[in-house]
BAKEMI-25559 format. One record per atom (N, C-alpha, C): residue in three letters; x, y, z. Coordinates in steps of 0.05 Angstrom, whole numbers, padded with zeros to 5 digits, always signed. Each point is the difference from the previous one (the first is absolute). Example, Ala and Ser with C-alpha at 12.3 -4.5 7.8 and 13.67 -1.06 7.14 Angstrom:
BEGIN
ALA+00264-00114+00156
ALA-00018+00024+00000
ALA+00018+00024+00000
SER-00007+00021-00014
SER+00016+00024+00001
SER-00015+00022+00014
//
This chain:
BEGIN
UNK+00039+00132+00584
UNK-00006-00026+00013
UNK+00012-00001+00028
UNK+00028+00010+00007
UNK+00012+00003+00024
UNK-00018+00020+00019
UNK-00009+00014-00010
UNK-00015+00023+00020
UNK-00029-00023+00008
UNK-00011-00010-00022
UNK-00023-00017+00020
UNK+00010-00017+00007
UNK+00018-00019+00005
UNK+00012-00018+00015
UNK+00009+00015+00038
UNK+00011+00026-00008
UNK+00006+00006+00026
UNK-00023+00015+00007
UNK-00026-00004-00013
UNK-00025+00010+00015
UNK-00004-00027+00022
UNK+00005-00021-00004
UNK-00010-00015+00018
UNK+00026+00009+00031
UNK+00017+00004-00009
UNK+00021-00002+00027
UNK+00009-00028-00007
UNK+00014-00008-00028
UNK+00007-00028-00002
UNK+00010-00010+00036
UNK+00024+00010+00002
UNK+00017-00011+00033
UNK-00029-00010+00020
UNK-00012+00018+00003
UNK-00021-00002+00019
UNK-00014-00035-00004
UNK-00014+00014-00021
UNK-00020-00025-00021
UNK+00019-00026+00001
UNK+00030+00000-00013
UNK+00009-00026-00002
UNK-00006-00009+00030
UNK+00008+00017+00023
UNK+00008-00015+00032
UNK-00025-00013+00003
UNK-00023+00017-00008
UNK-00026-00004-00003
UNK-00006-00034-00002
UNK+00005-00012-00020
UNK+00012-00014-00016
UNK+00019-00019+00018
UNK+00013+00009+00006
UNK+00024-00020+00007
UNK-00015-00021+00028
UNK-00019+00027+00015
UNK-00012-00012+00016
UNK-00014-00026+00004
UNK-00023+00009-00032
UNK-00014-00028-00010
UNK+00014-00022+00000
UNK+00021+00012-00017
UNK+00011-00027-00010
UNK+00012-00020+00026
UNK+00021+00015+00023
UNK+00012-00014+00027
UNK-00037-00010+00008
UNK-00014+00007+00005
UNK-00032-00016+00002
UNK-00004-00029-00013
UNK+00005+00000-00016
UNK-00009-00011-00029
UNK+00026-00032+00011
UNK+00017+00013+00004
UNK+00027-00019-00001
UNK-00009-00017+00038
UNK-00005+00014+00018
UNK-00002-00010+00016
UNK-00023-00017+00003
UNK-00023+00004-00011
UNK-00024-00014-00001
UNK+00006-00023-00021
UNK+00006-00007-00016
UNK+00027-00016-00013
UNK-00020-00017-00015
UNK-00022+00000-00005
UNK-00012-00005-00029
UNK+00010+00005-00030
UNK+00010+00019+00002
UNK+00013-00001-00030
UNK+00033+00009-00004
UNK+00004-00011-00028
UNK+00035-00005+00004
UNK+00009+00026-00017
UNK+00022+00007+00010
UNK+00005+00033-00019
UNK+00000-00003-00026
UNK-00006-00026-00011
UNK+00004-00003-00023
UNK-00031+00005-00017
UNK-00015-00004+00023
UNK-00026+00002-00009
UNK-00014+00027-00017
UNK-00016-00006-00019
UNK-00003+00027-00009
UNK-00025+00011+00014
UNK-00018-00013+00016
UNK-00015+00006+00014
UNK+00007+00024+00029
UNK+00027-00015+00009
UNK+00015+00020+00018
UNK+00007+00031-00008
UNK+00009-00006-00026
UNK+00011+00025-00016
UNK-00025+00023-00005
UNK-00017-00017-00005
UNK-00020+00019-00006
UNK-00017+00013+00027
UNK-00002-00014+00023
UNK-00016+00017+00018
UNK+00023+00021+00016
UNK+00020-00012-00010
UNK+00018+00024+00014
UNK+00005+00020-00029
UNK+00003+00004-00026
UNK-00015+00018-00014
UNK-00023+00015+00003
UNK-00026-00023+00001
UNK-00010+00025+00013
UNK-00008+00018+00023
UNK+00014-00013+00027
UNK+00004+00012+00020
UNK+00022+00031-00004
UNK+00028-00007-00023
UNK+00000+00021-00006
UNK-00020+00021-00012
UNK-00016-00010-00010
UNK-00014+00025-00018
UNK-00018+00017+00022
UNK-00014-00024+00016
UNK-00018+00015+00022
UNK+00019+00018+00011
UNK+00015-00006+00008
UNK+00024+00028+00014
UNK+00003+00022-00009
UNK+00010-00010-00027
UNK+00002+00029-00017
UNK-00017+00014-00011
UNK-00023-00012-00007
UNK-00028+00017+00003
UNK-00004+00006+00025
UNK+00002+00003+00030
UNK+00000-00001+00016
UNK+00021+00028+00004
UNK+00019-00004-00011
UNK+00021+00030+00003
UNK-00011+00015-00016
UNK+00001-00010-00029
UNK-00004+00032-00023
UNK-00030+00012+00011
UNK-00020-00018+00014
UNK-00027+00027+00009
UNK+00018+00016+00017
UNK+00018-00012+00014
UNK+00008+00014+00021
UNK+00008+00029-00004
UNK+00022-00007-00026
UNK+00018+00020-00017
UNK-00019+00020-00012
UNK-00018-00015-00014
UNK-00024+00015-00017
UNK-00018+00022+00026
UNK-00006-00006+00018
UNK-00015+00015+00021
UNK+00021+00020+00014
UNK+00024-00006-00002
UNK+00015+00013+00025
UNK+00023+00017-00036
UNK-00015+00009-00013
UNK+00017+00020-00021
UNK+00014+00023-00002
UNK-00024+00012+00017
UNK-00001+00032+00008
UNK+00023-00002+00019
UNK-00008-00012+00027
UNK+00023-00009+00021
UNK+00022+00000-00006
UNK+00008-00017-00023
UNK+00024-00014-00004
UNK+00011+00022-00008
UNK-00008+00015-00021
UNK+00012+00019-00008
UNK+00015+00022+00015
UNK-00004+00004+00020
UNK+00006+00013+00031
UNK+00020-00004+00023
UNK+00004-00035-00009
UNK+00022-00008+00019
UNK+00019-00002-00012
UNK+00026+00007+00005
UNK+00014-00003-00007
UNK+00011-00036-00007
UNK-00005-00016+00020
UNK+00009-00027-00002
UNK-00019-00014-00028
UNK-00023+00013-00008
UNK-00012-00015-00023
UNK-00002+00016-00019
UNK+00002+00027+00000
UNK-00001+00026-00025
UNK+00023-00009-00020
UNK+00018-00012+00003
UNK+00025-00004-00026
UNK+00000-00034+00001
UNK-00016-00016+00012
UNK+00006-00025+00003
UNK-00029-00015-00017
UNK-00026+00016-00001
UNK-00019-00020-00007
UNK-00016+00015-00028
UNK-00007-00023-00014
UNK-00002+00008-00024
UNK-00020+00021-00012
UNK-00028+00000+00022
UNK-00020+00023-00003
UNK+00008+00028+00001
UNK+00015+00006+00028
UNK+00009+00032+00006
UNK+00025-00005-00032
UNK+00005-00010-00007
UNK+00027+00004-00016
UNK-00008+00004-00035
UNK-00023-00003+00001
UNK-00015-00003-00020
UNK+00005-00014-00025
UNK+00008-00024+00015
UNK+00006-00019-00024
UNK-00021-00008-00011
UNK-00021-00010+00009
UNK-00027-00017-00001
UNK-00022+00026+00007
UNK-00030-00002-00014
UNK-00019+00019+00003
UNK-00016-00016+00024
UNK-00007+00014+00021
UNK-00022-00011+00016
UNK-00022-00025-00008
UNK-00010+00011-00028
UNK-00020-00018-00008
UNK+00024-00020-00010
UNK+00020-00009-00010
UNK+00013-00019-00004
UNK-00001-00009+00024
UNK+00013+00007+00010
UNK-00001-00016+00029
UNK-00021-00014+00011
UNK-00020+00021+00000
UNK-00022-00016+00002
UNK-00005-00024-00011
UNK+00000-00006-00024
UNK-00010-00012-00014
UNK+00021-00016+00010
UNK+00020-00005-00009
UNK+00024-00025+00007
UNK-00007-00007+00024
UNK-00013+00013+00023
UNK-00003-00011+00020
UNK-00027-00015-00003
UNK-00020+00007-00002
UNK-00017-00021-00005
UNK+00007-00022-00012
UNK+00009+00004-00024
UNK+00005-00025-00022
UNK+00012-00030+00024
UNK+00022+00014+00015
UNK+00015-00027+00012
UNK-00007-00001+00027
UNK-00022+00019+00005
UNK-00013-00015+00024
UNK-00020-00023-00006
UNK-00018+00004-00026
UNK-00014-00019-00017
UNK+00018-00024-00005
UNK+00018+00003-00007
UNK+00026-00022-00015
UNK+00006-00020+00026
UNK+00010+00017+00022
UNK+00000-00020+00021
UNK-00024-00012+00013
UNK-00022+00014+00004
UNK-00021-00013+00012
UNK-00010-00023-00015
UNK+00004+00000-00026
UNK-00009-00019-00020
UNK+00017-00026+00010
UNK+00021+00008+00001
UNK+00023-00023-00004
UNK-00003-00010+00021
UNK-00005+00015+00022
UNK+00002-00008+00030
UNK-00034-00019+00001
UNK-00020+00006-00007
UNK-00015-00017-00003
UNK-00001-00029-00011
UNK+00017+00011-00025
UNK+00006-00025-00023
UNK+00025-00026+00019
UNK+00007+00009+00011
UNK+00023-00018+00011
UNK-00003+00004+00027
UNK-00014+00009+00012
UNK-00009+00003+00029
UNK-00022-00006+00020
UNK-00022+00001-00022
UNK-00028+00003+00016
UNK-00003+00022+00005
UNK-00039-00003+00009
UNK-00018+00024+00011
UNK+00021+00013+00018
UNK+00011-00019+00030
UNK+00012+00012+00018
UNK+00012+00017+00008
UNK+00030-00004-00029
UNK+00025+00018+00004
UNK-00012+00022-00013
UNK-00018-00004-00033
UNK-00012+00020-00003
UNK-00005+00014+00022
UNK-00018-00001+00015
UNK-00013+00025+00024
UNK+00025+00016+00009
UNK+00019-00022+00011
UNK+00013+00013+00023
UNK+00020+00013-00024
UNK+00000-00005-00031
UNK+00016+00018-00011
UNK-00011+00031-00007
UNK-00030-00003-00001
UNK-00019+00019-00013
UNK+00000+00019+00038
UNK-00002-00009+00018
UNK-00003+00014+00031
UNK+00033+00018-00006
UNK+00022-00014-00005
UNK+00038+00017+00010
UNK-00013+00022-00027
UNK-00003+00004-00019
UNK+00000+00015-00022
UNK-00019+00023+00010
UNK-00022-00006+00006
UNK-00022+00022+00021
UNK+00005+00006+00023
UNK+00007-00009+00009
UNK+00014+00006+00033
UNK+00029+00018-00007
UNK+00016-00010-00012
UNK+00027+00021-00010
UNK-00009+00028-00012
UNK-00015-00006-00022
UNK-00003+00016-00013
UNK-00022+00027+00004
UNK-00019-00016+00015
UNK-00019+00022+00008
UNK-00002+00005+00019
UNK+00000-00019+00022
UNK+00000+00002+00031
UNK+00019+00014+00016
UNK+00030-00007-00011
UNK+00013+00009+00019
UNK+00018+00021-00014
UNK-00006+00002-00037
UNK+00011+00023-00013
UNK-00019+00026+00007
UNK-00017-00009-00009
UNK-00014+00023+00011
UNK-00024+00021+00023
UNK+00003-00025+00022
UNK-00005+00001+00019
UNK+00014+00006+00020
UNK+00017-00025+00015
UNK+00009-00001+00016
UNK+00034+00018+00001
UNK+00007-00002-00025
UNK+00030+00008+00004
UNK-00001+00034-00001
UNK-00025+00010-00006
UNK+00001+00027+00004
UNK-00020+00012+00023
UNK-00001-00020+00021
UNK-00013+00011+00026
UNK+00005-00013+00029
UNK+00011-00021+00001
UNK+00017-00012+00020
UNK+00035-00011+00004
UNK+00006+00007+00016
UNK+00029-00010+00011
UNK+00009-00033-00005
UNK-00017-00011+00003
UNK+00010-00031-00003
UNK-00016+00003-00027
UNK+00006+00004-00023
UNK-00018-00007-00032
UNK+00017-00013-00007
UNK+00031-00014+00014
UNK+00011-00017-00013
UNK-00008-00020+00018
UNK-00007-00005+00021
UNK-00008-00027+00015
UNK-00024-00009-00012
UNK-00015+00015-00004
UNK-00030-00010-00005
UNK+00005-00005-00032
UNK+00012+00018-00020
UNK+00010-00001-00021
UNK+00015-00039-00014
UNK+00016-00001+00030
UNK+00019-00025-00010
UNK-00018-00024-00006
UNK-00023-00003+00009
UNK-00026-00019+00005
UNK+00001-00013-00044
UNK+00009+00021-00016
UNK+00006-00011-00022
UNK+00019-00002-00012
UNK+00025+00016+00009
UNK+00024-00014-00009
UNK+00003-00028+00005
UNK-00007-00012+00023
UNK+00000-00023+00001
UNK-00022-00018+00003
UNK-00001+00000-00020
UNK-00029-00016-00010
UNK+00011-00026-00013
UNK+00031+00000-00008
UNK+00006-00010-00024
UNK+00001-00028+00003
UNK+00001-00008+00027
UNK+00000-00030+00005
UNK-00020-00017+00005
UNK-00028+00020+00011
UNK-00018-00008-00006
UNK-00017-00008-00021
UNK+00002+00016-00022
UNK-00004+00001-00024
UNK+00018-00023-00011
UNK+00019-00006+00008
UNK+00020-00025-00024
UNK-00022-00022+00027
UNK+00002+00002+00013
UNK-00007-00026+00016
UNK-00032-00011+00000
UNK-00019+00021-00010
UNK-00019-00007-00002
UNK-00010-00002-00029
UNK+00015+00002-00025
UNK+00005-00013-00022
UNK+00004-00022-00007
UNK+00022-00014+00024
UNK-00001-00028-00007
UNK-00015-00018+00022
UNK-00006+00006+00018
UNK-00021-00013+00027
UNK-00025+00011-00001
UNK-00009+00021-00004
UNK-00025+00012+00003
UNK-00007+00006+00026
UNK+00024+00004+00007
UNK-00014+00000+00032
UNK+00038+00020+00009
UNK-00001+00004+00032
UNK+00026+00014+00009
UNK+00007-00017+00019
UNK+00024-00008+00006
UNK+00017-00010+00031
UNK+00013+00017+00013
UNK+00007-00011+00018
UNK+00003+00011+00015
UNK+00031+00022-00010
UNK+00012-00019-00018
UNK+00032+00006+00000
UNK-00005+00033-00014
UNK-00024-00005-00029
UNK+00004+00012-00008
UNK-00008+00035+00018
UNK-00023-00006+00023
UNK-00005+00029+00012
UNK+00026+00010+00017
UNK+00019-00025+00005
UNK+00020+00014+00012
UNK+00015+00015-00023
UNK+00006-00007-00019
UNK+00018+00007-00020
UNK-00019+00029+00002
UNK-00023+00003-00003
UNK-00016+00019-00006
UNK+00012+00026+00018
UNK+00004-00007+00033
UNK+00002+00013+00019
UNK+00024+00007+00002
UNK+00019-00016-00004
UNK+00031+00009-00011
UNK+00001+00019-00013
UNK-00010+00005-00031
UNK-00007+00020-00016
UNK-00014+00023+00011
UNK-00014-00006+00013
UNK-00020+00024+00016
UNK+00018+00021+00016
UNK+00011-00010+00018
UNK+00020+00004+00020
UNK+00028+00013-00008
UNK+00007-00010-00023
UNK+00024+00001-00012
UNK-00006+00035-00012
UNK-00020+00005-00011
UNK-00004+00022-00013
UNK-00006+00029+00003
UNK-00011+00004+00039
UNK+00014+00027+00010
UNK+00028+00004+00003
UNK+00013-00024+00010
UNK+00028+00009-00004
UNK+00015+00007-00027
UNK-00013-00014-00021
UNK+00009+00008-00023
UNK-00015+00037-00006
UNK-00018+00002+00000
UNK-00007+00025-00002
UNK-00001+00020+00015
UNK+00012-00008+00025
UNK-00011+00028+00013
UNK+00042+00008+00002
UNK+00024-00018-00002
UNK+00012+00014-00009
UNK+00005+00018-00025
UNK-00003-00010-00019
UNK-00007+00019-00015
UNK-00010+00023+00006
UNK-00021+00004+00014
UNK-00026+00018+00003
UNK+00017+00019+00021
UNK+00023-00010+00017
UNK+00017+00019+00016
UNK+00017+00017-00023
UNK+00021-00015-00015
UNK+00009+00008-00022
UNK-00002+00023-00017
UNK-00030-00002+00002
UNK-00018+00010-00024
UNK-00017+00029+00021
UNK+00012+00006+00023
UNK-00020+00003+00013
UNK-00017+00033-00002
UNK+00012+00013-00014
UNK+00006+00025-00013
UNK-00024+00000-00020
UNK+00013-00021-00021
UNK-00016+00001-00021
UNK-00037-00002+00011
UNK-00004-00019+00011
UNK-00016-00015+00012
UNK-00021+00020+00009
UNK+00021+00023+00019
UNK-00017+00025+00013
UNK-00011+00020-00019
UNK+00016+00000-00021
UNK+00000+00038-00022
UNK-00031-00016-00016
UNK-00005-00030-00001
UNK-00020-00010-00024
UNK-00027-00004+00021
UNK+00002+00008+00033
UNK-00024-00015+00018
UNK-00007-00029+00006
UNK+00015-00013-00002
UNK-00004-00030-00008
UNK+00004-00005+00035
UNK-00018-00009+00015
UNK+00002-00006+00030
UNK+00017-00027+00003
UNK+00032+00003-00009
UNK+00008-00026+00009
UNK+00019+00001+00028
UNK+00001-00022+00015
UNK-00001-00008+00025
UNK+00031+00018+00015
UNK+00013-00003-00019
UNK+00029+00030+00006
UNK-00018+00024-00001
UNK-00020+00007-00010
UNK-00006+00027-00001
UNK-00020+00010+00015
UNK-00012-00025+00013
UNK-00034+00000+00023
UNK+00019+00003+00015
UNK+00012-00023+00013
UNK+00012-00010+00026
UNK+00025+00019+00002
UNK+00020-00006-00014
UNK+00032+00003+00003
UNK+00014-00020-00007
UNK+00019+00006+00000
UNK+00019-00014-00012
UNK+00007-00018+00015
UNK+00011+00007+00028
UNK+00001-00021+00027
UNK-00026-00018+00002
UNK-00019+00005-00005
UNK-00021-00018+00009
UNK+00001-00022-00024
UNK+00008+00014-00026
UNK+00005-00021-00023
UNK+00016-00024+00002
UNK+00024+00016+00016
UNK+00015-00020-00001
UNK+00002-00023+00024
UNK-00017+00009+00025
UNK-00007-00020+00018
UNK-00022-00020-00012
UNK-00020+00007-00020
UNK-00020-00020-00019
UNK+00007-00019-00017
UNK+00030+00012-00011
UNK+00021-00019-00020
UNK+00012-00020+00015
UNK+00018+00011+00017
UNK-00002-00018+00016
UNK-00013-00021+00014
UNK-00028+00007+00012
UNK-00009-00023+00009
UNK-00014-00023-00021
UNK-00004+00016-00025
UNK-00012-00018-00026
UNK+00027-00017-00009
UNK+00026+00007+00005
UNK+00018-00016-00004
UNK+00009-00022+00019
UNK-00003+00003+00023
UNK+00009-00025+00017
UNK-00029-00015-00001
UNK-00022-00005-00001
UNK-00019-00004-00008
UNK-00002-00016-00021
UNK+00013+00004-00020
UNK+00012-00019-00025
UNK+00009-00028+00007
UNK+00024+00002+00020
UNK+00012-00022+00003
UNK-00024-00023+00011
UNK-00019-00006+00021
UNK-00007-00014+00009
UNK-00020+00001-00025
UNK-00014+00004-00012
UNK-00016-00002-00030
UNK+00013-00010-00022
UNK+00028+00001+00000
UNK+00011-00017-00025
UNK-00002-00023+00013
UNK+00020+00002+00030
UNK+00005-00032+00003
UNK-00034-00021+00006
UNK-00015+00018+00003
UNK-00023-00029-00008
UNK-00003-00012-00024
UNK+00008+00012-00017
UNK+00008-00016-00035
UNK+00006-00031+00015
UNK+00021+00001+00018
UNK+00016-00026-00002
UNK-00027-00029+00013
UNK-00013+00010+00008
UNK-00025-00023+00005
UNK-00007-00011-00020
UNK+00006+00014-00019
UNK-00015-00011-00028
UNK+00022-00020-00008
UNK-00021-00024-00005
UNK+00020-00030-00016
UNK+00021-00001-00014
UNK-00010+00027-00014
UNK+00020+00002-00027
UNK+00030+00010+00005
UNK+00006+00021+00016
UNK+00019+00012+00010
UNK+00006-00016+00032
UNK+00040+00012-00006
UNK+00008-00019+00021
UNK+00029+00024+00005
UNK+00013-00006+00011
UNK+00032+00010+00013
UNK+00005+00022-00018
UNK-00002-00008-00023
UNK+00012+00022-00024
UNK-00016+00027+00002
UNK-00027-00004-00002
UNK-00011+00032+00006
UNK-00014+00006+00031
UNK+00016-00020+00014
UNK+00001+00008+00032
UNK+00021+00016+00003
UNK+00025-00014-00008
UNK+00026+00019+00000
UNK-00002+00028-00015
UNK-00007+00006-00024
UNK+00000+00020-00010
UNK-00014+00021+00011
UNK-00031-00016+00008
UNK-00017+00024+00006
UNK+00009+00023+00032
UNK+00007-00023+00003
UNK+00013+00010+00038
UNK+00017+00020+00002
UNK+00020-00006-00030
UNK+00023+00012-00004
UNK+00004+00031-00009
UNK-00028+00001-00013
UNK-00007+00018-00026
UNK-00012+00018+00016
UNK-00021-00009+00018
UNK-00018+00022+00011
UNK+00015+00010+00028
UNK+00023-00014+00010
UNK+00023+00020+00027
UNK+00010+00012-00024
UNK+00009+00002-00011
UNK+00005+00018-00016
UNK-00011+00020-00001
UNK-00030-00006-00015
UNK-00017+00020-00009
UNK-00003+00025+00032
UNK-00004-00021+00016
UNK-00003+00017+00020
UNK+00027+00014+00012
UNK+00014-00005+00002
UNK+00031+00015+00005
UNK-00005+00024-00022
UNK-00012+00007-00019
UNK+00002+00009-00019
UNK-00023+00021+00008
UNK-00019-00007+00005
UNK-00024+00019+00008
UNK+00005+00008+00034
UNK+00020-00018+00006
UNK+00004+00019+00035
UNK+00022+00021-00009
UNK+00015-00007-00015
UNK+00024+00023-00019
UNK-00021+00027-00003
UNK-00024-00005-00014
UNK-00025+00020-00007
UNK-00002+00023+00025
UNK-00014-00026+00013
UNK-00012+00019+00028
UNK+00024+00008+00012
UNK+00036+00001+00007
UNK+00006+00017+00010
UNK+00011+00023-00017
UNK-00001+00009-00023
UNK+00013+00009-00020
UNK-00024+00025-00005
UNK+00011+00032-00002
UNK-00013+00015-00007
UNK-00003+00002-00036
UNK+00027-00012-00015
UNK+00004+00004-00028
UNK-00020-00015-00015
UNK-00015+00017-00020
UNK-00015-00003-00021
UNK+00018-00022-00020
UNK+00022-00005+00004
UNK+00016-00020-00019
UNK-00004-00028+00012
UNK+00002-00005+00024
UNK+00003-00023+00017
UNK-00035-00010-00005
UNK-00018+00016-00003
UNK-00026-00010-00005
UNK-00001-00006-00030
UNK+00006+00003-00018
UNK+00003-00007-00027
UNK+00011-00016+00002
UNK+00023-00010+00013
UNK+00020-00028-00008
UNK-00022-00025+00014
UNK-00014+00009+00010
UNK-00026-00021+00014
UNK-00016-00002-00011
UNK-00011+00015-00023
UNK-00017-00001-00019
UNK+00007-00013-00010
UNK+00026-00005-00026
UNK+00018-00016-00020
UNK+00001-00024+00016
UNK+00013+00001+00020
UNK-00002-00029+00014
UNK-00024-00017+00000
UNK-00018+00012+00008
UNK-00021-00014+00006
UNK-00015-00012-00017
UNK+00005+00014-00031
UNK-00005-00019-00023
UNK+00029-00030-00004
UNK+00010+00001+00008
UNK+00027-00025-00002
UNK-00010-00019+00022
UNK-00010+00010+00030
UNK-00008-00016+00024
UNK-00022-00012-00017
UNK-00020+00008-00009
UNK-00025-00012-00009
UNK+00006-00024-00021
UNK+00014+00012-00025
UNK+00017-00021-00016
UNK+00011-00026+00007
UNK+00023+00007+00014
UNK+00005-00021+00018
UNK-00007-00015+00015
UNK-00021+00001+00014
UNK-00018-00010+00015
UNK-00013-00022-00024
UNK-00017+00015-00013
UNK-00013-00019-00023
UNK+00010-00013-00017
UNK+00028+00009-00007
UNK+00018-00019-00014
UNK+00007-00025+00011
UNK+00004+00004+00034
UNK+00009-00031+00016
UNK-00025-00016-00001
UNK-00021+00015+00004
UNK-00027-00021+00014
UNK-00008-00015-00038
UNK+00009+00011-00021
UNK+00001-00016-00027
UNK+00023-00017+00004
UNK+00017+00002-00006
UNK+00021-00017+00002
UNK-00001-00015+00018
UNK-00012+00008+00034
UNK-00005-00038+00016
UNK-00026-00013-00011
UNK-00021+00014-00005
UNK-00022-00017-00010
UNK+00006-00014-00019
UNK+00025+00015-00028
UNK+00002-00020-00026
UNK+00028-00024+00000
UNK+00020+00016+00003
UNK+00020-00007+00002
UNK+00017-00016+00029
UNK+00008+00013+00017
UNK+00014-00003+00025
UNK-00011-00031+00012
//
């Protein structure tokens, strides 16, 4: 049961998730108490993680090869048979599309049925094995998640939510392409054209950089929105000099370690971020 659970990339899928839900809370139709809430951000998890395990399921052979996923994921490790996998992956991409219909509408349906085809086929097996940016064009469904919670309960998107969208968008070379320096070895011995291994490493880290200061003026338009006020003005301002002190740390730093601690970070910056803009929409 643990090996198909970490077929989806639970961490991933929940942030996935967490996304919807800071959506969900800012558009402020429904109360956390609601079970309506609970459920489109359920199945916004599931679209995710059907959304990872094709990923996992397509990228097997691969995985098996890198070191960073050969002892970490459950296909190369042979916990689970391919066709299991398979199958578990269908099952709860069905499970969520249903649910996401059932408590969502036609709408979020689409835009949940487009991140699952777009992740899984488009940029698994297209894009990420023939271009340099296959995580820019790639990120177009990691962050889907707010659109999808937002057009569940409106049927329609605002504005707040495409920024939230673009935040996410933005947020996600820097999350991957340190890694992808990190990793950058592995990356080369399997052919995988990622942007440390086209470009260089210096040119990576001038891209992280500019995708990080870039952040800041994209969170702080959150604060136009009615709902938020001082509390995730202060944080956001706070969070992303940071982030960026942290990614200028990147670009002058030759060590493969200093780019990993920007990876880990950058899942906490994102957290945080979405944790304040919940807490001023509900609480503050």
């Amino acid at each position: 049961m643990l090996a198909l659970l970490n077929l989806t990339k639970p961490r991933i899928s929940l942030l996935f998730a967490i996304t919807a839900l800071a959506a969900l809370l800012l558009e402020g139709s429904l109360s956390l108490t609601s079970l309506h809430l609970w459920m489109i951000v359920f199945s916004v998890f599931l679209v995710g993680g059907c959304a990872n395990a094709f990923n996992q399921y397509f990228e097997r052979d691969l995985d098996e090869k890198m070191i960073r996923t050969a002892q970490r994921r459950p296909l190369p490790l042979k916990k689970i048979s391919p066709n299991q996998a398979l199958v578990f992956t269908i099952l709860i991409g069905i499970l969520g599309l249903q649910l996401l219909y059932t408590w969502g509408g036609g709408f979020a349906f689409g835009l949940g049925l487009f991140t699952i085809l777009f992740y899984s086929f488009f940029y698994t097996l297209y894009l990420k094995p023939k271009t340099p940016y296959n995580i820019v064009i790639g990120g177009v469904a990691g962050a889907m998640g707010p659109l999808i919670a937002w057009a569940a309960v409106q049927n329609t998107v605002s504005w707040e939510a495409w920024v939230l969208f673009l935040i996410i968008f933005m947020w996600t070379p820097p999350h991957f392409w340190a890694l992808a320096i990190y990793y950058k070895e592995d990356y080369e011995k399997i052919g995988l054209p990622m942007l440390p291994v086209v470009k260089g490493v210096r040119a990576t880290q001038v891209q992280i950089l500019a995708y990080s200061v870039f952040l800041l003026p994209l969170s702080l338009l959150l604060t136009f929105s009615e709902k938020l006020g001082w509390f995730y003005l202060a944080v956001s301002f706070l969070v992303n000099i940071y982030f960026i002190k942290k990614a200028f740390d990147v670009y002058q730093s030759n060590t493969r370690q200093v780019a990993y601690r920007l990876f880990a970070l950058s899942i906490g910056y994102l957290f945080i971020l979405l944790l304040a803009l919940m807490l001023d929409a509900t609480v503050v």
